[in-house]
C-alpha positions as CSV (number, residue, x, y, z in Angstrom):
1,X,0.0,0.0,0.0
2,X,1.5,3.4,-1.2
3,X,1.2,6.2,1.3
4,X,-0.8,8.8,-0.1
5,X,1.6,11.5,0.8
6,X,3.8,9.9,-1.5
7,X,1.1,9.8,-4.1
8,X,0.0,13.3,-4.3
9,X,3.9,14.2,-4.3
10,X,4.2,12.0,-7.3
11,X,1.3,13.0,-9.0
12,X,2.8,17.2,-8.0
13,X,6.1,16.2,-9.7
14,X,4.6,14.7,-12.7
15,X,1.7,17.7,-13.1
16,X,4.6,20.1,-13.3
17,X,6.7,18.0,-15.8
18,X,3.7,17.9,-18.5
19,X,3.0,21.7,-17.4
20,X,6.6,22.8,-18.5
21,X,5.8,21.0,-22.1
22,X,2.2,23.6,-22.6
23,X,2.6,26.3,-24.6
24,X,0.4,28.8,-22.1
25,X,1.8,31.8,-24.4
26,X,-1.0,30.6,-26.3
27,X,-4.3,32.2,-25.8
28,X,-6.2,29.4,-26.9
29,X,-4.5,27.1,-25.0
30,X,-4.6,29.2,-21.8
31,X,-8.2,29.7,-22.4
32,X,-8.5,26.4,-22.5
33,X,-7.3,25.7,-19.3
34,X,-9.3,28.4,-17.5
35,X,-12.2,26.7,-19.1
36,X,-10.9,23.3,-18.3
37,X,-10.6,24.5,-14.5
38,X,-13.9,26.1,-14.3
39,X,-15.6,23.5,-15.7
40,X,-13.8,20.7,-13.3
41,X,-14.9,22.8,-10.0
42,X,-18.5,23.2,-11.5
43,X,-18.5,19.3,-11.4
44,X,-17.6,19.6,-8.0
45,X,-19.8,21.9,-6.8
46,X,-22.2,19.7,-8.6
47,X,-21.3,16.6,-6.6
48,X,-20.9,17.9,-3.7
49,X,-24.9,19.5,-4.0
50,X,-25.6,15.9,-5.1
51,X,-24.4,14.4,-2.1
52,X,-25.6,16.9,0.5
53,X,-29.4,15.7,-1.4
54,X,-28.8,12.2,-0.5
55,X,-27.7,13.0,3.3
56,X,-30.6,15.3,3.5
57,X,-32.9,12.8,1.7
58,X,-31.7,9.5,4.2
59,X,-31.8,12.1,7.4
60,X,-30.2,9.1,9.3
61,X,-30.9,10.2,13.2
62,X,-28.9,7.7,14.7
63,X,-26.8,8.6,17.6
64,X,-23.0,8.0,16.5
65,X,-20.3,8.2,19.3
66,X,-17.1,8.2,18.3
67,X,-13.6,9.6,19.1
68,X,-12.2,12.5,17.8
69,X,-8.2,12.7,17.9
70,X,-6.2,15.6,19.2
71,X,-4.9,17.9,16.5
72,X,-1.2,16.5,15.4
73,X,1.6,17.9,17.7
74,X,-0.5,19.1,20.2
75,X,-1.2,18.3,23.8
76,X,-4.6,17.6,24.0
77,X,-6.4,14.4,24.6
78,X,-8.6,12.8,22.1
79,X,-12.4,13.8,23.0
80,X,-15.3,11.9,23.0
81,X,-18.4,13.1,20.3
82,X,-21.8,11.8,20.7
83,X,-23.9,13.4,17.4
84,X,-26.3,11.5,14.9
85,X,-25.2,10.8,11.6
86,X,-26.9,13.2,10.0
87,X,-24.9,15.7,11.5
88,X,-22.0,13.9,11.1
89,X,-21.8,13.7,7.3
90,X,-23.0,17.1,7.1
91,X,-20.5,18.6,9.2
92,X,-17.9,16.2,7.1
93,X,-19.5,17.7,4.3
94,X,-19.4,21.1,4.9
95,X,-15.5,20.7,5.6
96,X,-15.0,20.0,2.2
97,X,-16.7,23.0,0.6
């Protein structure tokens, strides 16, 4: 199993060799991409409006207890979260936006 640290490093390295090899003095090209990265965060958005549909729509209100670890390199001890599902994958959710 590859750590995905490693992975996104990888995938970084390589992104920026094939970027060096784009003629962005083009304007159609750079056009291109703008419209290329618009479009990808629309279907985003889209997803994640999709997803927060199907929490919404399930509205799962069952108490979920878990344990949520301290923050890395800090002092604090892990603390204990009692919330319902619902909540849970909306918080999770919201986190990504």
């Amino acid at each position: 199993m590859v750590n995905p640290q490693i992975t996104n490093l990888v995938i970084i390295l390589g992104m920026m060799q094939v970027s060096k090899k784009i003629p962005f003095d083009d304007p159609n090209v750079l056009n291109g991409v703008r419209a290329l990265y618009v479009v990808s965060n629309l279907i985003i958005i889209g997803i994640y409006l999709y997803t927060k549909m199907q929490i919404d729509k399930k509205r799962d209100m069952t108490v979920l207890k878990y344990v949520e670890p301290a923050p890395m390199g800090s002092t604090e001890e892990p603390k204990a979260v009692t919330t319902t599902v619902h909540a849970y994958d909306t918080s999770q959710l919201r986190g990504l936006f």
